[in-house]
Kinemage of the C-alpha trace (Angstrom):
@kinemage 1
@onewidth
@group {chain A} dominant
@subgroup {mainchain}
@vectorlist {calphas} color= white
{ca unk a 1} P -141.905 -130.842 -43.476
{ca unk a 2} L -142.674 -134.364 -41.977
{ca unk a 3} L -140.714 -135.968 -44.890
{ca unk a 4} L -137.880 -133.470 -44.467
{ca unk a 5} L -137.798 -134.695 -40.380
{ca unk a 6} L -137.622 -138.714 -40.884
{ca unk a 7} L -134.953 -138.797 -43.174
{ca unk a 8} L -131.970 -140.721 -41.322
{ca unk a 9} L -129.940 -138.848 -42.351
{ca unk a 10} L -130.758 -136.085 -40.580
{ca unk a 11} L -129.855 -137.261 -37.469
{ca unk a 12} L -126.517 -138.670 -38.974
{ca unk a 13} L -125.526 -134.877 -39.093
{ca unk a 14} L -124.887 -134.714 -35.687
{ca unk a 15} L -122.018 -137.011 -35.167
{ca unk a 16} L -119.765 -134.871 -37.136
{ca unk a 17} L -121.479 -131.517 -34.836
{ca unk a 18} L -120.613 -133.580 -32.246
{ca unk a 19} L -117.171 -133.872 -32.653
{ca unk a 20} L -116.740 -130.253 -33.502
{ca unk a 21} L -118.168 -129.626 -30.241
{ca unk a 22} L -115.734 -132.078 -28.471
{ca unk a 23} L -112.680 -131.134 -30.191
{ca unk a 24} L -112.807 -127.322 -30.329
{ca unk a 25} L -114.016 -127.373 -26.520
{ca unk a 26} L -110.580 -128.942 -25.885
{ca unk a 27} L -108.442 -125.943 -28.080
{ca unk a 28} L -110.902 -123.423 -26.286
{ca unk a 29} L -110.259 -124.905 -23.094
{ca unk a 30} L -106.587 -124.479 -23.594
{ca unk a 31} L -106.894 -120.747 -24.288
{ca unk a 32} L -109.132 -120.097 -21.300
{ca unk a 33} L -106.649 -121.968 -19.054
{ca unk a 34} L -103.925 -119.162 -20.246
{ca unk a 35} L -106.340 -116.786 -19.872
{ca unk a 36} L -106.442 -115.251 -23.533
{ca unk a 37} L -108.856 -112.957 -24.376
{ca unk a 38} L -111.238 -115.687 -26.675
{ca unk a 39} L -111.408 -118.679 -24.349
{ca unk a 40} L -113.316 -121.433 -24.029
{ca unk a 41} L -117.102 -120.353 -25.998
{ca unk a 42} L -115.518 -118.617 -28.285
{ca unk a 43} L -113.467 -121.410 -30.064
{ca unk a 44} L -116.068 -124.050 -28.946
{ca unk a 45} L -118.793 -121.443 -30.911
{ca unk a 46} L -116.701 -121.095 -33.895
{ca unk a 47} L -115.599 -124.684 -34.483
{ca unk a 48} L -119.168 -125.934 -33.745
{ca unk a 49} L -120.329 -122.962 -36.226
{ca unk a 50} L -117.882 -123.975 -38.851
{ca unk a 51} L -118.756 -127.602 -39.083
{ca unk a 52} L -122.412 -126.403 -39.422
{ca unk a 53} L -121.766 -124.463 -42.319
{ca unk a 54} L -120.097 -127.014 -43.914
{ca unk a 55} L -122.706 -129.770 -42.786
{ca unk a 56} L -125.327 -127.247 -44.645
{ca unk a 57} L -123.286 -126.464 -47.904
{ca unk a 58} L -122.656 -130.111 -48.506
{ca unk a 59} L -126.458 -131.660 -47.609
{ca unk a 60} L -128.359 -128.357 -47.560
{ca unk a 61} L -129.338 -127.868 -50.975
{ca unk a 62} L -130.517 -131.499 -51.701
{ca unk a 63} L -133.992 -130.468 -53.045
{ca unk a 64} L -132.470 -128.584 -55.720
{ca unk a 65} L -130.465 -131.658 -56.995
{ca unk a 66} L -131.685 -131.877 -60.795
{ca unk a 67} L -133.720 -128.915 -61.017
{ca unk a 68} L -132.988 -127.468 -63.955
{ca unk a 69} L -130.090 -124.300 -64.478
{ca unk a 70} L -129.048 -125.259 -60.677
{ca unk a 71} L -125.977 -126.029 -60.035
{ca unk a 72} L -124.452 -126.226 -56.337
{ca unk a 73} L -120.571 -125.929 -55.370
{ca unk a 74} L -120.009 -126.840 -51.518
{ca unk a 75} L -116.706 -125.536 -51.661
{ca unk a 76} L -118.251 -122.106 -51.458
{ca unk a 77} L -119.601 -122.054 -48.477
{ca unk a 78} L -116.237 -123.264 -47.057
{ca unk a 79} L -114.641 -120.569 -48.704
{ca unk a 80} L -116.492 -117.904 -47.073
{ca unk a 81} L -115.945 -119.838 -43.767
{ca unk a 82} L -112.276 -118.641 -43.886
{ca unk a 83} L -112.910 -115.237 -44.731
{ca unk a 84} L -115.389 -114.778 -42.300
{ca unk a 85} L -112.995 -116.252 -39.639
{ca unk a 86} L -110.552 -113.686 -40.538
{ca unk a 87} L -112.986 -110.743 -39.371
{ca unk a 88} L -113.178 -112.276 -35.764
{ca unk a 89} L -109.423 -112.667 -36.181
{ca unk a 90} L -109.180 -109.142 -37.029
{ca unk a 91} L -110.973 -108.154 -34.317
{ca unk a 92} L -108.551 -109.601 -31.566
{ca unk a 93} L -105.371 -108.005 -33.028
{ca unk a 94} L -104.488 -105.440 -31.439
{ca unk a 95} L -101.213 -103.105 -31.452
{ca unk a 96} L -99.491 -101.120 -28.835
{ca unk a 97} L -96.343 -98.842 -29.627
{ca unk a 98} L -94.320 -101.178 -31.529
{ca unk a 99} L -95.592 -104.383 -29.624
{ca unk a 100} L -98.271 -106.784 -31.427
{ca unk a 101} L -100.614 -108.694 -29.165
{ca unk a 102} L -103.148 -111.153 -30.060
{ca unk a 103} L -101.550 -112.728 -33.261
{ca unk a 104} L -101.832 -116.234 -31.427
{ca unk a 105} L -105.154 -116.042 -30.203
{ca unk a 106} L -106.558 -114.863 -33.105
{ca unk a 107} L -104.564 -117.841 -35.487
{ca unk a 108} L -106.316 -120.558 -32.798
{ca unk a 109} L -109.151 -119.141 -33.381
{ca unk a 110} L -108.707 -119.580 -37.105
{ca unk a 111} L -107.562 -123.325 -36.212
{ca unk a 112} L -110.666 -123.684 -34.292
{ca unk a 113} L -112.746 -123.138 -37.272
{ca unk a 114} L -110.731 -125.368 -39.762
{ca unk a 115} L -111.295 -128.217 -36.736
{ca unk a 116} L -114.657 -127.415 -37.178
{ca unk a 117} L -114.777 -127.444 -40.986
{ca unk a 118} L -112.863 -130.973 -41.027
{ca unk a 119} L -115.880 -132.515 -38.685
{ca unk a 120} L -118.315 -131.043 -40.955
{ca unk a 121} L -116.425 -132.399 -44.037
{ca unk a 122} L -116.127 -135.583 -42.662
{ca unk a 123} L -112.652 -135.761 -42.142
{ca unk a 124} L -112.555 -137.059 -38.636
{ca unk a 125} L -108.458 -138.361 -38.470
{ca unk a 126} L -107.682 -134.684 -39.586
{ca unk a 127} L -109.588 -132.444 -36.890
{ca unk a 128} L -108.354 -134.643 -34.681
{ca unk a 129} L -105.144 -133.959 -35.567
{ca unk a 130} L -105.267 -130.481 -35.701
{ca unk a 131} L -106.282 -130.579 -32.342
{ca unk a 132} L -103.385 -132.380 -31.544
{ca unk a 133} L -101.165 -129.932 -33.298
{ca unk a 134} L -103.105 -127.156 -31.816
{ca unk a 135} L -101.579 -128.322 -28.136
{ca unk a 136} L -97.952 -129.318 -29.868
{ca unk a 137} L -97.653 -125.473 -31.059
{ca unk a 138} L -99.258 -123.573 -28.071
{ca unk a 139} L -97.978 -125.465 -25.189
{ca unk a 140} L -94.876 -127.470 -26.646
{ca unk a 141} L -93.105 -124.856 -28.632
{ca unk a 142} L -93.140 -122.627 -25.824
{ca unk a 143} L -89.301 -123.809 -24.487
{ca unk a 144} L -88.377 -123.966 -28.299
{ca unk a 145} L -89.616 -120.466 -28.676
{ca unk a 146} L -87.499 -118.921 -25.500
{ca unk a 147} L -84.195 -121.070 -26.375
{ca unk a 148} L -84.912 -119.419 -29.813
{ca unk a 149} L -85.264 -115.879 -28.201
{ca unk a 150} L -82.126 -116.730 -25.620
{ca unk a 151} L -79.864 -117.358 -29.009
{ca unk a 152} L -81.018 -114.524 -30.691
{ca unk a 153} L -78.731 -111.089 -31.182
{ca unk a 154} L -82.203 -109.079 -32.043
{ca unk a 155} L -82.855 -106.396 -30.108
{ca unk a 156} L -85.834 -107.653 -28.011
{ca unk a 157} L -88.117 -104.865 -25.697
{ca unk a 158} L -88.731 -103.813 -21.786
{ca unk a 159} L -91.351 -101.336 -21.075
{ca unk a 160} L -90.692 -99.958 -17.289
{ca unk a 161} L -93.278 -97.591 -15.591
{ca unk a 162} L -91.449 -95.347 -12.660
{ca unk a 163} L -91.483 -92.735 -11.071
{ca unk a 164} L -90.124 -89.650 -12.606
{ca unk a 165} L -87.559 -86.855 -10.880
{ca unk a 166} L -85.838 -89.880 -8.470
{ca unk a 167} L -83.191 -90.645 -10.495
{ca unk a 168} L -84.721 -94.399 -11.207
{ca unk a 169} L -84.123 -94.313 -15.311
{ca unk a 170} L -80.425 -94.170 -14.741
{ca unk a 171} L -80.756 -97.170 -11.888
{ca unk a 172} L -82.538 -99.420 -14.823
{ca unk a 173} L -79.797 -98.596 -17.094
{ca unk a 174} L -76.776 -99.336 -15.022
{ca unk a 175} L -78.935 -102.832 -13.709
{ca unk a 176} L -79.286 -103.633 -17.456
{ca unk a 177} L -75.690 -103.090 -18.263
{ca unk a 178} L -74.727 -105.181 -15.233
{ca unk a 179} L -76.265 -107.849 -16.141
{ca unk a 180} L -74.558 -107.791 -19.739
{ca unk a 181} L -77.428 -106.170 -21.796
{ca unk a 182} L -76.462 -103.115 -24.621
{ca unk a 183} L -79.113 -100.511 -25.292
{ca unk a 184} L -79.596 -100.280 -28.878
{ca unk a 185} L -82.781 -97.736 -28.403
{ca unk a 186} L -84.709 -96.037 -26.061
{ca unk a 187} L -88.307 -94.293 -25.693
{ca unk a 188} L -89.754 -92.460 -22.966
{ca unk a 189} L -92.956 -91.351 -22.748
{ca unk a 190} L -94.119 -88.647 -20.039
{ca unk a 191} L -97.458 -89.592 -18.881
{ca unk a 192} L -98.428 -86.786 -16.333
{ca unk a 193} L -98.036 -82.989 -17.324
{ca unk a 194} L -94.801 -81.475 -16.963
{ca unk a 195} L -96.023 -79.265 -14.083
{ca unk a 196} L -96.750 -81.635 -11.788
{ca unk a 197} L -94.769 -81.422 -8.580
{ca unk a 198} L -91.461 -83.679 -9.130
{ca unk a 199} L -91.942 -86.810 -8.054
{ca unk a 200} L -95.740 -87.269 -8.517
{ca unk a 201} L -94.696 -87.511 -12.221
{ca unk a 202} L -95.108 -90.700 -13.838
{ca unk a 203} L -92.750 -92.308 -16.966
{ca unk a 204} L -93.124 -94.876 -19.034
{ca unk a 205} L -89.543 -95.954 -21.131
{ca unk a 206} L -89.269 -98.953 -23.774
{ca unk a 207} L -85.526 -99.854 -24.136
{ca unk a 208} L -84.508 -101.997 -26.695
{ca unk a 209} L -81.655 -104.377 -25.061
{ca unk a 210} L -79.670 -106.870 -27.349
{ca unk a 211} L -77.719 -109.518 -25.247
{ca unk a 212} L -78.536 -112.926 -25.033
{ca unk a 213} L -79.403 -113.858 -21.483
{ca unk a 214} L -82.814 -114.094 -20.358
{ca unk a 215} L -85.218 -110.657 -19.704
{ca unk a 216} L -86.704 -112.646 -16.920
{ca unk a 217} L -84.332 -112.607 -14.290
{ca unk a 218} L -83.475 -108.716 -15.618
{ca unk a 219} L -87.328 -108.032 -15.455
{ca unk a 220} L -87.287 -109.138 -11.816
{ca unk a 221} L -84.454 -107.375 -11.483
{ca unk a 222} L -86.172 -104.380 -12.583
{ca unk a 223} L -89.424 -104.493 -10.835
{ca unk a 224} L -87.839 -104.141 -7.206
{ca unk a 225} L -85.669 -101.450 -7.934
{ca unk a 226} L -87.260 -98.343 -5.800
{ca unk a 227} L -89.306 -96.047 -7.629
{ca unk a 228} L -90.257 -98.459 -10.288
{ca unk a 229} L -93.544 -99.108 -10.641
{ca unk a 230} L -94.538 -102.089 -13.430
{ca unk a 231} L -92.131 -103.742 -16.008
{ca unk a 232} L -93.573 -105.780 -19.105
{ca unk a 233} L -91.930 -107.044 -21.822
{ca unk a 234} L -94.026 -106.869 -25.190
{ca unk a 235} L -94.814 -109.747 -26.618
{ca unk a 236} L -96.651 -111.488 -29.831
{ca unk a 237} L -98.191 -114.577 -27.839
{ca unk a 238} L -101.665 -113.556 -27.032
């Protein structure tokens, strides 16, 4: 055990840990700031896990160097770094009618760990820069990603909460026609029980609009209309 403590470089390792712990602190720190639902200790925990892993499959099995029928792969353990990842990934997926939410979070969570598994491979210049294209994607494609949206002809989705029996469904509609939307589809979901007094009811409706201006002035729109009670527009970026 004493032998196993001095060597050097032992204490080598934790340069590389180091700069796991740096870099993936500044990716986690990013997704706390938005308020995402894995922030800043989970992508600091993952990218400072990951480059262990790899720090152990590449100098962990030294003492079975030339022992006979042995041999050792450190590609392996990386391997099942990525899989693994994919389970915590999994976990933060999560879908809602026909709206997908967590996709992002869970992919910078997957960059996290790849961060992590460059320290740990000693590949400093790379998890540097995929921390640096970790803040290019998530913050800088953002305007890309709306003037994309803007452009588009897809039908794109506005879930409204109101009110039902007050005559607010046909106000949305004739707001969202004004303002040069189409209605390609429409769902509405009854949340209280149809004998409840009118009024007291409560509807949720997810119109599909195609159009190309921008749902945020119509959401705004929306939300002070009387009777309506929440407006959301699902989204992908979580």
């Amino acid at each position: 055990m004493e032998q196993f403590l001095s060597y050097p470089q032992q204490w080598s390792l934790l340069a590389p840990l180091g700069l796991a712990l740096v870099l993936c602190t500044l990716i986690g720190l990013e997704r706390e700031q938005a308020a995402k639902s894995a922030g800043l200790r989970t992508h600091t925990l993952v990218g400072v896990g990951s480059a262990a892993f790899m720090l152990i499959s590449k100098y962990g099995f030294d003492d079975l160097l030339g022992t006979e029928h042995v041999a050792l792969d450190p590609s392996r353990v990386a391997a099942q770094i990525v899989s693994g990842i994919g389970f915590i990934g999994g976990g933060l997926i999560f879908v809602r009618r026909d709206a997908v939410r967590g996709l992002t979070t869970a992919a910078t969570v997957w960059a996290a760990a790849a961060v992590g598994t460059a320290c740990g491979a000693g590949l400093p210049v790379l998890a540097v820069a995929g921390t640096a294209v970790h803040y290019l994607v998530t913050r800088g494609y953002r305007p890309l990603a709306r003037l994309v949206t803007h452009s588009s002809t897809v039908p794109r989705d506005v879930t409204i909460s109101y009110s039902d029996g007050r005559g607010v469904l046909r106000a949305v509609l004739t707001a969202c026609t004004e303002r040069g939307f189409a209605v390609a589809g429409m769902h509405v979901d009854r949340e209280d029980g149809p004998d409840d007094p009118v009024g007291s009811r409560t509807a949720s409706v997810t119109l599909s609009l195609t159009g190309r201006g921008a749902l945020e002035s119509l959401t705004g729109e929306l939300s002070e209309l009387p009777g309506v009670l929440a407006v959301g527009v699902p989204t992908e970026e979580d």
